[in-house]
VOPAGU-2260 file (C-alpha; in pm, 1 decimal, decimal comma):
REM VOPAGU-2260
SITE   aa  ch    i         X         Y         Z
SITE  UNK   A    0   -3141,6     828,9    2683,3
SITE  UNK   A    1   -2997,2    1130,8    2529,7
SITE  UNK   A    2   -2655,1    1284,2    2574,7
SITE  UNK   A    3   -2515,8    1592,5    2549,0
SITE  UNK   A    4   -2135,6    1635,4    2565,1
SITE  UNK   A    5   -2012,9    1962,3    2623,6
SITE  UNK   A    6   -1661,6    2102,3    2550,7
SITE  UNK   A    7   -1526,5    2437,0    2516,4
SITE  UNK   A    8   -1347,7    2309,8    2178,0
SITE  UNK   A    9   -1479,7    2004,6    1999,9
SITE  UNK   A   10   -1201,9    1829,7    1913,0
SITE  UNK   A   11    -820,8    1975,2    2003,5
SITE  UNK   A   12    -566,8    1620,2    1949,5
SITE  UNK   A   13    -445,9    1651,1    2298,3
SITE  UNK   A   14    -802,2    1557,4    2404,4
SITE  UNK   A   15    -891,0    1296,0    2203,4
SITE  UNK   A   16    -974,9    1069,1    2510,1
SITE  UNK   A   17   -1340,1    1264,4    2486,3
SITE  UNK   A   18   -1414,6    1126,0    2155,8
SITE  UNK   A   19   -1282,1     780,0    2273,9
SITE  UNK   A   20   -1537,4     809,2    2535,8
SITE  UNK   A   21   -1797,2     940,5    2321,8
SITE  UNK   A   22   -1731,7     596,4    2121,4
SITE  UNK   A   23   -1851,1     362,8    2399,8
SITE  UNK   A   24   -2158,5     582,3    2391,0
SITE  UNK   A   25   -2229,3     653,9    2051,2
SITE  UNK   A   26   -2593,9     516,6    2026,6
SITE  UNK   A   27   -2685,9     728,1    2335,6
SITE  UNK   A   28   -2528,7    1050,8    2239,1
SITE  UNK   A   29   -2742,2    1302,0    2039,3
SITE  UNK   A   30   -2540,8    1619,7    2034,6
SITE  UNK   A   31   -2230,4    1772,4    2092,7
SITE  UNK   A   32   -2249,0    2155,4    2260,7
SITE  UNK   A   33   -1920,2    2339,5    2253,9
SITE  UNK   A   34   -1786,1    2722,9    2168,3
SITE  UNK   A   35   -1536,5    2604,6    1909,6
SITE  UNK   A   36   -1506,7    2305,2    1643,4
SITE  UNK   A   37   -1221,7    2227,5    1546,1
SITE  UNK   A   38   -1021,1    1848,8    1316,4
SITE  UNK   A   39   -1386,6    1751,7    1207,0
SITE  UNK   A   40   -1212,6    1529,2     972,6
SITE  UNK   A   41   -1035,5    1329,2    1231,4
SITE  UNK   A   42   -1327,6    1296,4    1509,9
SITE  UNK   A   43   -1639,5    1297,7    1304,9
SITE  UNK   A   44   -2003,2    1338,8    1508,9
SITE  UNK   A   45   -2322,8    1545,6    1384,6
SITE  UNK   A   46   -2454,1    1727,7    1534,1
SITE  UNK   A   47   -2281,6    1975,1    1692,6
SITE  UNK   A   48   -2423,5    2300,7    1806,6
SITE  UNK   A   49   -2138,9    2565,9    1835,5
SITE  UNK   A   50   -2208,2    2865,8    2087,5
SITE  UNK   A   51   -1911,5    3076,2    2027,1
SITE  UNK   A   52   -1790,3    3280,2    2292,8
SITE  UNK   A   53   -1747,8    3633,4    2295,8
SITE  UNK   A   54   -1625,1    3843,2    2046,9
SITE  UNK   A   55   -1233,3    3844,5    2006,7
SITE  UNK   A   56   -1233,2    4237,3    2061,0
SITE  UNK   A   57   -1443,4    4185,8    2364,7
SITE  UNK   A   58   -1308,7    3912,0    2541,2
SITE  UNK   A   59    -933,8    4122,5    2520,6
SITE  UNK   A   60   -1105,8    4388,8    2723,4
SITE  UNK   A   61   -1241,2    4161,8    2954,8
SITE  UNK   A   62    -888,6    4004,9    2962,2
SITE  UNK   A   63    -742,7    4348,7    3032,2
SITE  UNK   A   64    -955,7    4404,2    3333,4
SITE  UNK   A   65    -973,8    4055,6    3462,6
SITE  UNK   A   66    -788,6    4190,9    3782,6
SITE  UNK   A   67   -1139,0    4350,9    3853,1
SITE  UNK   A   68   -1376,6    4160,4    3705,9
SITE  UNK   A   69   -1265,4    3855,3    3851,2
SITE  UNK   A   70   -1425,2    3989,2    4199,6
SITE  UNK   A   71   -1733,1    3999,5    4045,9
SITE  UNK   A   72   -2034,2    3736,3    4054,2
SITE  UNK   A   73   -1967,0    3454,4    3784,6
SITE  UNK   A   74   -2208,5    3508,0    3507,1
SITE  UNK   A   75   -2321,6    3381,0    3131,3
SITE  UNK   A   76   -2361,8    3602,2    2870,1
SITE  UNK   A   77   -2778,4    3600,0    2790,8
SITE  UNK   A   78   -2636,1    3494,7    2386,7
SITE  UNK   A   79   -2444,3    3227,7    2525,3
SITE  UNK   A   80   -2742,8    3117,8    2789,4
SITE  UNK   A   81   -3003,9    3091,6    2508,6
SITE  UNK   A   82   -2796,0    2908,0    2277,2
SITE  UNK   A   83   -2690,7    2651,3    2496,1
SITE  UNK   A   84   -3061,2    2589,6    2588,0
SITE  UNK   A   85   -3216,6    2641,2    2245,6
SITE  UNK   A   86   -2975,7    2308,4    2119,9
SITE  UNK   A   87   -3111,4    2113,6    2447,1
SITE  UNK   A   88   -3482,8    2160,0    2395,0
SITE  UNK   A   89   -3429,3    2125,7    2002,1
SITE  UNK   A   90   -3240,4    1785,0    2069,7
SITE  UNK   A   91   -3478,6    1674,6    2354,3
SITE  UNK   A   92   -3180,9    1573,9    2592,6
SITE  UNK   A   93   -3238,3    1415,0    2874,7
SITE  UNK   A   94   -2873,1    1407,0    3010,4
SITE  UNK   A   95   -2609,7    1639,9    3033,0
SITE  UNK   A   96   -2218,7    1594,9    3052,2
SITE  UNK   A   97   -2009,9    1855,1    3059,7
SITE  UNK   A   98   -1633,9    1804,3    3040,7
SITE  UNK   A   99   -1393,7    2059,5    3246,3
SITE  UNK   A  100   -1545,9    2243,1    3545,3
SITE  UNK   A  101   -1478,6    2583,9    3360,3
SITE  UNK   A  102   -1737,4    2523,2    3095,4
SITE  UNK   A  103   -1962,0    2338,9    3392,7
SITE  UNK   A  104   -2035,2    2669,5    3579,1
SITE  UNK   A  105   -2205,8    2752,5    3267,3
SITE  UNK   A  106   -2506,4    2531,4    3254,5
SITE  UNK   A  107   -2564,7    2443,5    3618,0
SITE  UNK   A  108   -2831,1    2704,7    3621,0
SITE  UNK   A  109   -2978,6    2624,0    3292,0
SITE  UNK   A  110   -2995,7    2246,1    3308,4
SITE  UNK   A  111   -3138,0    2354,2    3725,4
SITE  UNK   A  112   -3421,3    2549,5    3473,0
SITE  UNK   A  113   -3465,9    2243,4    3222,1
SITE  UNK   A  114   -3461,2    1940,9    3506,5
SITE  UNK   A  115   -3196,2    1795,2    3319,5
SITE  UNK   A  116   -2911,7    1559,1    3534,9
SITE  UNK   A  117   -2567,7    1771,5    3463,7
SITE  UNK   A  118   -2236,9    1531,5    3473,1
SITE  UNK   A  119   -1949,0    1717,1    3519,5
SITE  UNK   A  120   -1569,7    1541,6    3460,5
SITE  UNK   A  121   -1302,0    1734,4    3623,1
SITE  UNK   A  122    -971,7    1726,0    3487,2
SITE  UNK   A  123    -746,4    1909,3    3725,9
SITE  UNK   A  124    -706,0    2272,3    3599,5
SITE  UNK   A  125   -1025,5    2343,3    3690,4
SITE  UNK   A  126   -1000,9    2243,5    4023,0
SITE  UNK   A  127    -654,2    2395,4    4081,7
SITE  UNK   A  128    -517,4    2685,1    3904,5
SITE  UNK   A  129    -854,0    2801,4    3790,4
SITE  UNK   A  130    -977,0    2827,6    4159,8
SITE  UNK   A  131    -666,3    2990,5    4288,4
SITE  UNK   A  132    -670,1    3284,8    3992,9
SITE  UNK   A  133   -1005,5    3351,9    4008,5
SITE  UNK   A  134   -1259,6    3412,3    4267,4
SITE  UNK   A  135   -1626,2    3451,0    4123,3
SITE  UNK   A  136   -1550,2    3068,2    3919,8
SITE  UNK   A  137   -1433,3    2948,9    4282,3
SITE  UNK   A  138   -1780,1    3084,5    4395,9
SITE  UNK   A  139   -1948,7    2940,7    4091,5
SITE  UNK   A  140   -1770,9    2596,3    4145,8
SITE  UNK   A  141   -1912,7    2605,9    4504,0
SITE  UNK   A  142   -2282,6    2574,3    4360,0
SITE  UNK   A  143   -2163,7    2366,6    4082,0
SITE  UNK   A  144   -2089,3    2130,4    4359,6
SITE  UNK   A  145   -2455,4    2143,5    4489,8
SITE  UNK   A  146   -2610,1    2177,7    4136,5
SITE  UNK   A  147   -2495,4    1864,3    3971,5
SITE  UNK   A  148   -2607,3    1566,0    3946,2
SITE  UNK   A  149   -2282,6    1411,6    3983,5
SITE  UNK   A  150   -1876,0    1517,5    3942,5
SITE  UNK   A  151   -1663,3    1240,5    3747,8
SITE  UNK   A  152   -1365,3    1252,3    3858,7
SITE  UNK   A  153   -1070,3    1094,3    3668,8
SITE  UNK   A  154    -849,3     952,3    3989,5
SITE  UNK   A  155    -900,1     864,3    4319,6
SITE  UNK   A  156    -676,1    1136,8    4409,9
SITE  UNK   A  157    -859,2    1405,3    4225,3
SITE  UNK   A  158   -1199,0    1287,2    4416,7
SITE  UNK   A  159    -989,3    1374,1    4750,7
SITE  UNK   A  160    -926,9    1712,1    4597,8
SITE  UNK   A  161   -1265,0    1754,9    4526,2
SITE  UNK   A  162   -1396,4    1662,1    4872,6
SITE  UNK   A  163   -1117,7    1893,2    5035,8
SITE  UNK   A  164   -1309,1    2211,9    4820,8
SITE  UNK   A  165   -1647,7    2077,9    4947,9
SITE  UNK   A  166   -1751,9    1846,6    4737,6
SITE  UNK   A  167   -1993,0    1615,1    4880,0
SITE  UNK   A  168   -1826,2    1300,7    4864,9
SITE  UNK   A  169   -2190,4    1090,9    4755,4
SITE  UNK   A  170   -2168,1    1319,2    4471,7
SITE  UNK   A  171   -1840,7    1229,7    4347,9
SITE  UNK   A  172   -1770,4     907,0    4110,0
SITE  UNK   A  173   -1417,7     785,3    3985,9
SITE  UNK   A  174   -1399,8     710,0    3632,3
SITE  UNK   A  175   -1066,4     672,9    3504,3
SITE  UNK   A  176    -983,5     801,5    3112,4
SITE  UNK   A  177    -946,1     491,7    2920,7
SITE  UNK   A  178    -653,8     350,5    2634,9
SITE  UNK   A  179    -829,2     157,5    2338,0
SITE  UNK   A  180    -564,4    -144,0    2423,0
SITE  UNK   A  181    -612,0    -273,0    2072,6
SITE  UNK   A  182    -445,3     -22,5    1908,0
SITE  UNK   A  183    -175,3      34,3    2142,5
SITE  UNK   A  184     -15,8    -274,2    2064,6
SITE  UNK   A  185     275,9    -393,6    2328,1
SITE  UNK   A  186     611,9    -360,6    2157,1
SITE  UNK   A  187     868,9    -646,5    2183,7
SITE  UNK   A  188    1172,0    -501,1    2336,3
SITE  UNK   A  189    1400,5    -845,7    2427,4
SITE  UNK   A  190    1612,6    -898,8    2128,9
SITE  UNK   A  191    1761,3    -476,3    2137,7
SITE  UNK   A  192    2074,6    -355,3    2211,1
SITE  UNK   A  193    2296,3     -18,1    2172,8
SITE  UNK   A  194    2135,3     274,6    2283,7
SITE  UNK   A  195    1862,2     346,9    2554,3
SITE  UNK   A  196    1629,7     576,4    2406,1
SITE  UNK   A  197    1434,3     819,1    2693,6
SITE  UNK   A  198    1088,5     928,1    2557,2
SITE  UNK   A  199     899,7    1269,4    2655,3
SITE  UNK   A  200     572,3    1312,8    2473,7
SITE  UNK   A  201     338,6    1629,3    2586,8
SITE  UNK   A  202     299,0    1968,1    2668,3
SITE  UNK   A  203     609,1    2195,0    2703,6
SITE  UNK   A  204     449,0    2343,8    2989,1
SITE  UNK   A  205     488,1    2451,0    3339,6
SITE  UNK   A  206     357,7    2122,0    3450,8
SITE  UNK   A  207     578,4    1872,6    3247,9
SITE  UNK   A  208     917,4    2060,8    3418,4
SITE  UNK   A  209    1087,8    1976,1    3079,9
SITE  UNK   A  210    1395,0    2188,8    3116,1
SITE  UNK   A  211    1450,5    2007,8    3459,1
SITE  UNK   A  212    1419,0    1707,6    3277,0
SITE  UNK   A  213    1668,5    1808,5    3037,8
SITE  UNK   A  214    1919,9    1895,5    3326,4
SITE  UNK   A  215    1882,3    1582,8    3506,3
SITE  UNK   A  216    1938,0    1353,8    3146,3
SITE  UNK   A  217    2223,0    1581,7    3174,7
SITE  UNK   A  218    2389,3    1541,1    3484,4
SITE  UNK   A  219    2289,7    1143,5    3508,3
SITE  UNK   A  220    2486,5    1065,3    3160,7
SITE  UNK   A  221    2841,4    1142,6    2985,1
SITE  UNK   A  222    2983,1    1186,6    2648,8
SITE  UNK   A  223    3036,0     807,6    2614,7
SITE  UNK   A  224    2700,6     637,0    2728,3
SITE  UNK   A  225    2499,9     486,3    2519,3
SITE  UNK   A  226    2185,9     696,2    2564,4
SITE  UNK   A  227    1943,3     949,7    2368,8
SITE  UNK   A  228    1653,4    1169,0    2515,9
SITE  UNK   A  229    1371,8    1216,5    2264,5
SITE  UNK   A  230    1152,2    1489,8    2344,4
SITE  UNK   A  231     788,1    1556,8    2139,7
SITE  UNK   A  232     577,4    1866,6    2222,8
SITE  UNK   A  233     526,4    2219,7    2153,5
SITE  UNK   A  234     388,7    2480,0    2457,0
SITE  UNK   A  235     486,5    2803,6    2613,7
SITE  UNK   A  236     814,2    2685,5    2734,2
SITE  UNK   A  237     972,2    2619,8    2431,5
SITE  UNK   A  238    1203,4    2886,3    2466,1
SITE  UNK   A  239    1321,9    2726,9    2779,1
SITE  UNK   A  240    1351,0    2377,4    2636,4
SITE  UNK   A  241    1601,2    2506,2    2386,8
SITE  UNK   A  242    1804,9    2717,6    2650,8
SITE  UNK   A  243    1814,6    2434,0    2879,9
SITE  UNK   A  244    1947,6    2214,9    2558,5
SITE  UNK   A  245    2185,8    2427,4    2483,4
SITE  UNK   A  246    2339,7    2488,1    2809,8
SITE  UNK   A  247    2395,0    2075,2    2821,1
SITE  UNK   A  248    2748,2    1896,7    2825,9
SITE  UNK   A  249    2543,5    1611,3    2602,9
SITE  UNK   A  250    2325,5    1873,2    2367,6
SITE  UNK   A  251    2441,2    1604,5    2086,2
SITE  UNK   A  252    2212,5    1334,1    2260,1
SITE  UNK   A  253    1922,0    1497,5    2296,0
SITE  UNK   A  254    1677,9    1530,0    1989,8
SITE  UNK   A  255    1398,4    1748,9    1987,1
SITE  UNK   A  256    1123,1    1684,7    1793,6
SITE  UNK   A  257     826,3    1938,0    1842,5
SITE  UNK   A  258     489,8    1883,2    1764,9
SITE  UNK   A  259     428,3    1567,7    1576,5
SITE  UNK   A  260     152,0    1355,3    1467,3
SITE  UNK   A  261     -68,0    1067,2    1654,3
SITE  UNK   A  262     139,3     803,7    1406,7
SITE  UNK   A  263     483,9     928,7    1410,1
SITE  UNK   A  264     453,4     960,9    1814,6
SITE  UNK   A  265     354,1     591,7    1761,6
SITE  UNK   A  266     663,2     528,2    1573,2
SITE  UNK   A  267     845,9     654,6    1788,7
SITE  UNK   A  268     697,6     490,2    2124,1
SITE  UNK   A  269     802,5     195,3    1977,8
SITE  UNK   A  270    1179,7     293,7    1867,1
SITE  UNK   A  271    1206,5     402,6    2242,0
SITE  UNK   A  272    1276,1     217,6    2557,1
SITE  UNK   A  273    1157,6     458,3    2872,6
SITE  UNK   A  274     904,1     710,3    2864,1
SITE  UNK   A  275    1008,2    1025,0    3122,3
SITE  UNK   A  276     679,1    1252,5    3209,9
SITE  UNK   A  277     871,6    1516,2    3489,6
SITE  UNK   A  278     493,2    1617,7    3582,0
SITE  UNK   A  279     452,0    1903,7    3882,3
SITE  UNK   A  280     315,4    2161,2    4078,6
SITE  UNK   A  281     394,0    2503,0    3935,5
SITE  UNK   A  282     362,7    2835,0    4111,5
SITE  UNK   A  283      10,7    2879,5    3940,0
SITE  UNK   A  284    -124,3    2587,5    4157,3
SITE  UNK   A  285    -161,2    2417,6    3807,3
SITE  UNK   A  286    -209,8    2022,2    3869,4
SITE  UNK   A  287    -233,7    1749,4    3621,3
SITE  UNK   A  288    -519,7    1459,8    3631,1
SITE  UNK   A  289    -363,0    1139,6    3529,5
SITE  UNK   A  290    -215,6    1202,8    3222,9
SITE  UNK   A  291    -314,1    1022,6    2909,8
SITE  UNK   A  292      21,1    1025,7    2806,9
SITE  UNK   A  293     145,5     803,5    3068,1
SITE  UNK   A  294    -121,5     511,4    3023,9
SITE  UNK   A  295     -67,2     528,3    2667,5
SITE  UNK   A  296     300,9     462,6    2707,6
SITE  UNK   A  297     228,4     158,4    2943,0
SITE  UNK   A  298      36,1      24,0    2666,7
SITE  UNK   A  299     282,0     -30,0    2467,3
SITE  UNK   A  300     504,8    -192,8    2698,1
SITE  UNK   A  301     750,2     121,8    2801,5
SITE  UNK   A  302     847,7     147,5    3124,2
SITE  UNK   A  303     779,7     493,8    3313,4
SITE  UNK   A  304     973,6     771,5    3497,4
SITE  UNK   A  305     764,1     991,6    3632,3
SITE  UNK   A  306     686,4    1147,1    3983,3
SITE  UNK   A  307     449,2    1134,8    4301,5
SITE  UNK   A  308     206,5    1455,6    4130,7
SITE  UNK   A  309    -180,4    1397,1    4151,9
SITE  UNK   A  310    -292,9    1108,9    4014,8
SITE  UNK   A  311      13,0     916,6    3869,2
SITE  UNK   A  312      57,1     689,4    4141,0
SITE  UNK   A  313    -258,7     512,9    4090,7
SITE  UNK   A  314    -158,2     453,6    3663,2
SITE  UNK   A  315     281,8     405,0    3716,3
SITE  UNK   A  316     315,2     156,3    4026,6
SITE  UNK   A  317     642,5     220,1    4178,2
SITE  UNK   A  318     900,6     -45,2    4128,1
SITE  UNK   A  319     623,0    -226,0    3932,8
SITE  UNK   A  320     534,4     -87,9    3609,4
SITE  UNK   A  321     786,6     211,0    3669,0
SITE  UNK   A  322    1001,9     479,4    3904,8
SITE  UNK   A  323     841,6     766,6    4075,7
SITE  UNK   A  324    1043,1    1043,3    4262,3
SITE  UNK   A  325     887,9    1315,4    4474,5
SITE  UNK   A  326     848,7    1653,8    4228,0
SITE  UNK   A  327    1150,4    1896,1    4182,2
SITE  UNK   A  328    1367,9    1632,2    4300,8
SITE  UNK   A  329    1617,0    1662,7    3988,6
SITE  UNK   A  330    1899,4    1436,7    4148,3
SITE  UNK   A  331    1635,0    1142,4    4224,3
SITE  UNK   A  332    1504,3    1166,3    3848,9
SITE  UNK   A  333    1845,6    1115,2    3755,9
SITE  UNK   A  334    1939,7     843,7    3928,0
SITE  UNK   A  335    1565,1     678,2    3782,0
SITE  UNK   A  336    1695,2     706,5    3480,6
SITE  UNK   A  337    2045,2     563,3    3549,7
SITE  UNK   A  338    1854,9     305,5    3690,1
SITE  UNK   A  339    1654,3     244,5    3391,7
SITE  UNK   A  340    1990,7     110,5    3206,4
SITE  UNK   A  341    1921,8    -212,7    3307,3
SITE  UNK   A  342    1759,3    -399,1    3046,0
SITE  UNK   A  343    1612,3    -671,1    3267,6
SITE  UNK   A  344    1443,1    -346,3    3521,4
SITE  UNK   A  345    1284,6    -208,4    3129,6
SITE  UNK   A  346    1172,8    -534,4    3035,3
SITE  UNK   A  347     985,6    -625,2    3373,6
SITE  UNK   A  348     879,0    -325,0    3426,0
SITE  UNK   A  349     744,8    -292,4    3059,6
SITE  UNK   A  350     571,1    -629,5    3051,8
SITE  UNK   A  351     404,8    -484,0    3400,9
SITE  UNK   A  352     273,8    -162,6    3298,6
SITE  UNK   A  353      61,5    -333,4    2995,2
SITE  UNK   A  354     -49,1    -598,0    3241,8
SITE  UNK   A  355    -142,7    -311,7    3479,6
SITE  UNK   A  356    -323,1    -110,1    3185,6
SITE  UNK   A  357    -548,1    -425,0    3032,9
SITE  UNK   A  358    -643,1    -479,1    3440,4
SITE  UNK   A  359    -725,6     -95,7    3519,1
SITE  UNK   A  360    -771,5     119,3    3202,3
SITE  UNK   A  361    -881,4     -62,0    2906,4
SITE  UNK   A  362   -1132,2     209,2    2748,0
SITE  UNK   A  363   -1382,8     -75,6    2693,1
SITE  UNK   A  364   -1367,9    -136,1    3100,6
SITE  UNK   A  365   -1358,5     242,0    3176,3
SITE  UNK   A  366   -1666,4     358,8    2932,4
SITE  UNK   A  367   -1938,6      56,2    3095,2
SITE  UNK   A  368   -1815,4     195,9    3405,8
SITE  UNK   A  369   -1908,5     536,6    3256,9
SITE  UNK   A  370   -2232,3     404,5    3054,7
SITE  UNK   A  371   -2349,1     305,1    3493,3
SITE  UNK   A  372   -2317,6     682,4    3564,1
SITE  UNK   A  373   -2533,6     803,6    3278,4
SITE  UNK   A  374   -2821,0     528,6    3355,9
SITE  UNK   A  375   -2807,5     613,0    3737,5
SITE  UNK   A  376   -2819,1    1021,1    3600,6
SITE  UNK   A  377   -3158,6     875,8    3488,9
SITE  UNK   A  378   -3282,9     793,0    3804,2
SITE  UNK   A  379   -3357,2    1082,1    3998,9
């Protein structure tokens, strides 16, 4: 067996859950396709064949006049095409797995040509916003769906989604993204007192409602409770994050961090005692997988605030391991985290949500699961 993994960038941090994958694989994978390379240094693999997109110049006009072009039938530059096949027949693959549908659309044709099995995981903008802003990928996603070999998808709820766009469902297999338990080691929380530190680690985007979550830390705490909200990320709502900081009665208990590195968010998982992901549905259509962040968190033994949005329900069990509210519902979140005040509710929920994560999503578990789908690719 030989692998190909395709990304569009190979590796950004924020998806370092490919490489972890990629790990459980190793002996089997003999290339790495993507458009950009990027931290060699911290997720080392040879070789990689880079395909770069477009031209910057170009790809601003075709930005410019995506309000026309996006009518027209999806296509791949004959550059692109070549090189993407040229690394496949020079590597003698025999399977291909392609991560984001986006990227996908771009070899289902050319592995069609080569008889190669295409594996495609879908990760939830490319089944959501990306279909809704675009209609030649929507069209291209519709014969992705009878071109590959099989989609991977990363919940059960995003296999519903992909039935509900016509998705066969025979074609679909669950595979969730996996936490490498031994080095998310639980932290010890018994023996701590003073104040309850609220953790948000990701993306200051639409989809993480962070200024909401601001408001509600706001309106569920005073001046004289013991409490902190520590929030880690950089994004395009940054500008909203500090407005929404600003405007608070508490502004002096809420620290914001930025962007910070894999360690010091590790340091500071374990200085904290809740982890708050406000994940939902934007006007774009935008929705989240499961996110990484959240099973990394249980790991350690934090107990989780988060809401009802695509796949979270099956990685934070309500009342279990955590508290989910319904999305937008600012006045539930705070009361979750007034809730959360209670050491006992933290400590049992804590000691849950690792139990939960070595049961369901311990990467070891998750990539033989994953190793099944590329020996069944095989079999065709």
């Amino acid at each position: 067996m030989k692998i190909a993994i395709g990304s569009q960038i190979f590796l950004p941090y924020t998806q370092s859950w490919i490489y972890r994958q990629m790990k459980g694989s190793m002996e089997n994978i003999a290339l790495v396709i993507c458009n950009e390379a990027e931290n060699a240094a911290e997720f080392p693999f040879t070789p990689i064949a880079v395909v770069p997109h477009r031209s910057i110049w170009i790809r601003k006009v075709i930005y410019k006049l995506q309000f026309i072009l996006k009518y027209l039938p999806f296509s791949v530059s004959s550059k692109k095409r070549e090189g993407y096949m040229k690394a496949l027949i020079e590597h003698k693959i025999t399977t291909v797995h392609i991560h984001f549908g986006i990227m996908a659309v771009e070899f289902m044709e050319i592995c069609e040509k080569l008889e190669l099995p295409l594996l495609v995981t879908f990760h939830g903008f490319d089944i959501t916003a990306a279909v809704h802003r675009d209609p030649s990928y929507k069209k291209a996603l519709m014969q992705l769906f009878e071109k590959m070999h099989t989609g991977i998808a990363i919940s059960n709820e995003m296999k519903k989604r992909l039935i509900a766009l016509g998705c066969a469902p025979e074609k679909i297999a669950v595979s969730y993204l996996g936490v490498p338990l031994q080095e998310f080691i639980p932290t010890d929380r018994t023996l701590r007192i003073g104040t309850v530190k609220f953790l948000h680690a990701g993306r200051l985007s639409a989809t993480k409602g962070v200024p909401d979550l601001i408001r509600s830390f706001s309106a569920a705490f005073g001046e004289n409770d013991p409490v902190e909200l520590i929030i880690v990320g950089n994004g395009e709502e940054i500008d909203d994050v500090h407005r929404a900081i600003s405007e608070s009665l508490i502004k002096a208990k809420i620290k914001f961090l930025g962007k910070v590195s894999n360690q010091e968010l590790m340091n500071w998982r374990k200085e904290c005692d809740v982890f708050v992901l406000n994940c939902r549905t934007p006007k774009s259509g935008d929705k989240e997988g499961l996110p990484i962040a959240l099973l990394e968190a249980s790991s350690t033994a934090l107990p989780i605030i988060s809401t009802r949005h695509a796949g979270i329900e099956e990685g934070v069990l309500h009342e279990q391991t955590g508290l989910l509210v319904d999305e937008y519902d600012n006045k539930a979140l705070s009361q979750a985290m007034q809730r959360m005040m209670n050491q006992q509710t933290r400590l049992l929920y804590g000691k849950q949500a690792r139990e939960w994560m070595e049961a369901q999503f311990d990467v070891v578990k998750c990539n033989e699961l994953l190793d099944d789908i590329y020996t069944q690719s095989l079999k065709i």
